[in-house]
C-alpha positions in Angstrom: 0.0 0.0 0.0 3.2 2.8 0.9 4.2 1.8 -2.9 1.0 2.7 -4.5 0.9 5.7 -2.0 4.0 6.8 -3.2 3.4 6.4 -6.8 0.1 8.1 -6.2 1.7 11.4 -5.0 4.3 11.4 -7.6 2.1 11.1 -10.1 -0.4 14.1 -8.5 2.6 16.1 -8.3 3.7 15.5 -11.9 0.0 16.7 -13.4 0.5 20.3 -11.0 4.3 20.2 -13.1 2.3 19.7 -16.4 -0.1 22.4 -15.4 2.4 25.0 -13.9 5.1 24.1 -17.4 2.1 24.6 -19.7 1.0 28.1 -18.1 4.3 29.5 -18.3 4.4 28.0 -22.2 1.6 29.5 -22.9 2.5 33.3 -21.7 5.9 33.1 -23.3 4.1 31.7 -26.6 2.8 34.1 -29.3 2.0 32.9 -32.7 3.5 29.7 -33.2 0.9 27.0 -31.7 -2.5 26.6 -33.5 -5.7 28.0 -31.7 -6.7 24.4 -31.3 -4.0 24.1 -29.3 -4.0 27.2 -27.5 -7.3 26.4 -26.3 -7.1 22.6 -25.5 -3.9 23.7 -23.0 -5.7 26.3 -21.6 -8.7 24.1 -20.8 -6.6 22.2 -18.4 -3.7 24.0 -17.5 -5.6 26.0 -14.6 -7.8 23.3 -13.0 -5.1 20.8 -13.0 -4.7 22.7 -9.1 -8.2 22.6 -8.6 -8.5 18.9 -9.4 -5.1 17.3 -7.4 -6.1 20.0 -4.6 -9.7 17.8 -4.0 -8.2 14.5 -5.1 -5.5 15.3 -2.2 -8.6 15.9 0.1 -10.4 13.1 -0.4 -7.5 11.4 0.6 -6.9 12.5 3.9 -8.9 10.4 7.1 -11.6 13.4 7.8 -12.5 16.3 5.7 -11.1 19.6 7.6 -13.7 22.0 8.6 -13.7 25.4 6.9 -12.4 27.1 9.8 -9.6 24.2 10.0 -8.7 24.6 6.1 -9.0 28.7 6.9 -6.0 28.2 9.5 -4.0 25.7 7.4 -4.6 27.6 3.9 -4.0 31.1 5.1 -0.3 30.2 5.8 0.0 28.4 3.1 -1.3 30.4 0.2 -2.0 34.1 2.0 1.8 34.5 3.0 2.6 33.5 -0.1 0.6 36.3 -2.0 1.9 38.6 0.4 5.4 38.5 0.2 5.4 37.8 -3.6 3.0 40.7 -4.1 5.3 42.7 -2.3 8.3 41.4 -4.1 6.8 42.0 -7.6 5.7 45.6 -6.3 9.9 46.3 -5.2 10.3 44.8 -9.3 7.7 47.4 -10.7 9.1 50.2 -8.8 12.9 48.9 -9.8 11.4 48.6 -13.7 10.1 52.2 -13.4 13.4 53.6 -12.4 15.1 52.1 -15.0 12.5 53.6 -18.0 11.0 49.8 -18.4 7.6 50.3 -16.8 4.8 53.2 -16.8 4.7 54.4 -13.1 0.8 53.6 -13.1 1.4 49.7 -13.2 2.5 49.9 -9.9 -0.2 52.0 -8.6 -2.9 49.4 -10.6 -1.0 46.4 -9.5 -0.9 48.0 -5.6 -4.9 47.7 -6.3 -5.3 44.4 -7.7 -3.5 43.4 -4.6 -5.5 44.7 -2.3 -8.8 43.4 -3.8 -6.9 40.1 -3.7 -7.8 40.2 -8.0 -4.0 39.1 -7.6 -0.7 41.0 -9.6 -0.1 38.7 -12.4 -0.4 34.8 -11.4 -1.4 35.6 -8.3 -4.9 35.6 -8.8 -4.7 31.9 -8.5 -4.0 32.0 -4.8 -6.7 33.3 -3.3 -8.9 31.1 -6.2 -7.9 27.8 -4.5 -8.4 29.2 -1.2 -11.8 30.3 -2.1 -12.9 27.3 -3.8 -11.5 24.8 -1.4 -13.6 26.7 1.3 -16.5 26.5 -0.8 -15.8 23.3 -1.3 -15.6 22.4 2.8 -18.1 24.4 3.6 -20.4 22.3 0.9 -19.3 19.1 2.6 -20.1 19.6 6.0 -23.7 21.2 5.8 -26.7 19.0 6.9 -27.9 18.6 2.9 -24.7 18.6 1.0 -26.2 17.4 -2.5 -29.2 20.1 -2.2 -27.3 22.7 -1.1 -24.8 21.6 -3.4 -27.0 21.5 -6.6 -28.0 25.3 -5.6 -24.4 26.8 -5.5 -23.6 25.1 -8.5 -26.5 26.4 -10.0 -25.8 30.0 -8.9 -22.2 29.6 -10.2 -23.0 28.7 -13.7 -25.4 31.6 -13.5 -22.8 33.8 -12.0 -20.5 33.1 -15.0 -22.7 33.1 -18.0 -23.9 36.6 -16.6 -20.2 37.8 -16.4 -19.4 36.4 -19.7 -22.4 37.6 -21.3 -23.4 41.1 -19.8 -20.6 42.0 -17.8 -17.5 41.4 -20.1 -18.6 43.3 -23.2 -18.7 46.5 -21.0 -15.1 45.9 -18.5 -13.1 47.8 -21.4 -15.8 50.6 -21.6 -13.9 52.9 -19.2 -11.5 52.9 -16.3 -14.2 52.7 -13.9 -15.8 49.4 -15.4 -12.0 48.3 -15.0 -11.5 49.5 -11.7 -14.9 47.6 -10.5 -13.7 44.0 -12.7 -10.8 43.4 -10.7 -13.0 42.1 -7.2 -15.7 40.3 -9.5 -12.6 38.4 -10.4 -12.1 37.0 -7.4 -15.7 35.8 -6.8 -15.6 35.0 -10.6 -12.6 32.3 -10.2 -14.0 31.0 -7.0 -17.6 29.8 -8.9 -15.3 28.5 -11.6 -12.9 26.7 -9.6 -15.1 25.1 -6.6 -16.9 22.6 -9.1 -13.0 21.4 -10.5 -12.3 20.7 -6.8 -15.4 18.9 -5.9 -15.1 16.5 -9.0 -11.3 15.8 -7.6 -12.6 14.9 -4.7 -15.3 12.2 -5.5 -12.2 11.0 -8.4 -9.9 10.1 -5.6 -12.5 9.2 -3.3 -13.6 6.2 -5.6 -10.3 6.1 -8.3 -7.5 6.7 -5.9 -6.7 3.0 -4.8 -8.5 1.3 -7.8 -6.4 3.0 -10.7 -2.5 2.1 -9.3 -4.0 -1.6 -9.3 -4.3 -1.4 -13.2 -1.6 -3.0 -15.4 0.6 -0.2 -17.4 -1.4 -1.9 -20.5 -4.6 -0.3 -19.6 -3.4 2.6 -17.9 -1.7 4.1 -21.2 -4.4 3.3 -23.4 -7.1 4.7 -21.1 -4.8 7.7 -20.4 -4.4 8.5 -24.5 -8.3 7.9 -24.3 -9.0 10.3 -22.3 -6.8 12.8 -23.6 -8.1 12.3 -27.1 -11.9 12.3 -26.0 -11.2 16.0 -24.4 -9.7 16.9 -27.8 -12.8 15.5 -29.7 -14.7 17.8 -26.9 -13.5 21.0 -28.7 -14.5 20.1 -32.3 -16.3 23.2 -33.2 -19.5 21.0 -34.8 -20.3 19.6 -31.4 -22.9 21.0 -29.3 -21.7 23.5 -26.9 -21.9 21.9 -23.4 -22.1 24.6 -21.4 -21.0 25.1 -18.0 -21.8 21.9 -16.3 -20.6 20.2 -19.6 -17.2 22.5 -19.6 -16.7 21.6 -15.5 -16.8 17.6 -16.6 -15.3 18.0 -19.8 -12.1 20.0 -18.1 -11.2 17.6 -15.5 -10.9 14.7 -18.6 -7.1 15.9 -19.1 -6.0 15.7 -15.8 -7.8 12.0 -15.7 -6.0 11.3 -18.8 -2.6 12.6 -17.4 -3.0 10.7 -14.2 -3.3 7.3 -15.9 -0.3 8.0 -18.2 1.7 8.8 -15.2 1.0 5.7 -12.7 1.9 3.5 -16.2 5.3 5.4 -15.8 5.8 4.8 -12.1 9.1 5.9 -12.0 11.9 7.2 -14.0 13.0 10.7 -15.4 10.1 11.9 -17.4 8.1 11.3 -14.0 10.9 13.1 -11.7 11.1 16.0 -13.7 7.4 17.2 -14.0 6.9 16.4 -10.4 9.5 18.3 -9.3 8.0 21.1 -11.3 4.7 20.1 -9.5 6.5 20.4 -6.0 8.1 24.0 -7.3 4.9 25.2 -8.7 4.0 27.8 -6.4 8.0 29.7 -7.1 7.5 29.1 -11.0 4.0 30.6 -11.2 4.7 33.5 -8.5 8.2 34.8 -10.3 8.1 33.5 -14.6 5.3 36.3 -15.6 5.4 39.6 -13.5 9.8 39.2 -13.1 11.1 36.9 -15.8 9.1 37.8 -18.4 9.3 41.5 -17.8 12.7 41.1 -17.9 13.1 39.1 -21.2 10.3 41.5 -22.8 12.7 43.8 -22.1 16.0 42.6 -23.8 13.8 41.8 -26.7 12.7 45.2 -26.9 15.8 47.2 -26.0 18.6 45.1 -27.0 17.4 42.9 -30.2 14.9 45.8 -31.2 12.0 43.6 -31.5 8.8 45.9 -32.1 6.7 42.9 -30.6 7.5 39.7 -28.5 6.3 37.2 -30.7 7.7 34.2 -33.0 10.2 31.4 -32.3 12.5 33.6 -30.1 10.1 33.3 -27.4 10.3 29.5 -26.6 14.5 30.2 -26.1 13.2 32.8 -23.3 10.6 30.0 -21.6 13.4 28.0 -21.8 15.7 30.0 -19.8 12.9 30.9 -17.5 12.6 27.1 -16.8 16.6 27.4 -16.4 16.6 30.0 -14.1 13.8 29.2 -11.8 16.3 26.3 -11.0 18.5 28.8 -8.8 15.3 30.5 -7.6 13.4 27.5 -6.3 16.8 27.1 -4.1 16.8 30.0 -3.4 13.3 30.4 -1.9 13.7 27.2 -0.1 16.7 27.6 1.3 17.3 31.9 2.6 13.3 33.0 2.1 11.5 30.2 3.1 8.5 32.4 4.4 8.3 33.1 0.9 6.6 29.9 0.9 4.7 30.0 4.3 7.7 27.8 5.6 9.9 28.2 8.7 13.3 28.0 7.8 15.3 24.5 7.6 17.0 23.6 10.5 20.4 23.5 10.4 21.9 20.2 11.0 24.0 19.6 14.4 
């Protein structure tokens, strides 16, 4: 059973390395991938947090109580989002100083983070804290599938409104800006919740039956799975809407899952879970610091007009390089970074 554990975990932590690889992929990329491609990533790349996050829940002995995941979440995400606002704040300023940056991205970015809309990536982090409380709050009223059935309701209501009233009118004026950033944060809460509950009931009844399966049905069923969320996006299906998009979102991460207990072990496995384990440093640092940065050079030094073509994989590459350094970096001198205390020295 610690075996099947273990590979379990590995392979959780190996779809969060996918997810976190293919966000940063995906802001350094500009007009290379098809739109296809674009937007089968970007179906998956997000909730691939939201779905480990409840598959990782259902495996724990008793649900935490909101007020218990409150506690345990704060320190985990909250410090986070504050130091890393504070750091990419420090990086805006610096950017100004040095002619890179208009002086009123700092002053919008101060905002966002107040209205916890997030600078950059950092939206995400009070997202998953949102919707795992949602989530735990859900499943420990009296009525959980009633009460359940009505907040899901209400979210898919909540987003079709944004999408279709809201949105056409945020770029109207400053103000409709200024008032978009907090519906955000409720926004990505009714979006996420849903990814987290269906991880939940996955590991609940998939968790200990999937590492039994032989490597010839796990691969198979993986590329299945993978291929049927591909289908999902052929623009002469029906559209599913929201509860269709929530189901059809969480395929992927299935699909990844079961290609990934087939591996068990080996390279391939050990370097997207390590990304899965550093996910929180790449996410926080690779689009408000490294990218800025690289945007920059293009601009300045190369005299690129626009950031675009092959050029821009060679800087996600060397983001992935130098987030290397960083990742020790964080763990090892600013570990409250990362909600940590700092590592005890050996005697």
């Amino acid at each position: 059973m610690s075996l099947r554990l273990s590979q379990r975990d590995s392979s959780l932590d190996a779809i969060k390395g996918v997810g976190i690889l293919c966000i940063t992929l995906l802001h350094f990329e500009s007009g290379i991938f098809p739109d296809w491609l674009n937007l089968w990533i970007g179906l998956f790349m997000v909730n691939t947090f939201y779905f480990t996050s409840g598959w990782l829940m259902s495996l724990k002995p008793v649900l935490p109580t909101p007020k218990e995941l409150l506690h345990r979440r704060l320190r985990q995400l909250g410090l986070p989002y504050l130091w890393f606002s504070l750091l990419i704040l420090a990086f805006n300023l610096l950017w100004w100083m040095m002619g890179q940056m208009p002086l009123k991205i700092f002053f919008r970015d101060i905002y966002k983070a107040l209205c916890l809309c997030g600078i950059g990536t950092l939206w995400f982090l009070p997202a998953l804290l949102g919707s795992e409380f949602l989530f735990c709050l859900l499943a420990h009223r009296k009525r959980p599938f009633l009460t359940g059935l009505l907040l899901f309701a209400l979210s898919a209501l909540g987003c079709w409104l944004y999408y279709h009233s809201w949105l056409p009118l945020r770029d109207l004026d400053d103000l409709h800006r200024i008032l978009d950033a907090p519906m955000h944060v409720f926004l990505r809460c009714f979006q996420g919740w849903p990814i987290v509950v269906l991880g939940y009931f996955g590991g609940r009844f998939l968790a200990l039956r999937l590492p039994r399966l032989s490597r010839g049905t796990l691969i198979p069923l993986g590329l299945l799975l993978l291929g049927i969320s591909l289908l999902l996006m052929w623009p002469k299906l029906p559209p599913l809407g929201y509860p269709g998009q929530w189901l059809s979102n969480t395929l992927p991460e299935m699909g990844l899952l079961c290609l990934f207990l087939a591996l068990a072990k080996g390279p391939l496995l050990n370097f997207f879970a390590y990304w899965g384990k550093n996910s929180l440093i790449l996410m926080c640092t690779h689009f408000s610091i490294l990218e800025e940065i690289f945007k920059s050079f293009d601009r300045t030094v190369l005299g690129h007009p626009e950031f675009t073509g092959g050029i821009t994989l060679l800087y996600f590459l060397l983001t992935i390089l130098l987030t290397y350094p960083l990742v020790w970096l964080f763990h090892h001198k600013l570990p409250f970074f990362l909600g940590k205390a700092p590592l005890s020295r050996p005697s």
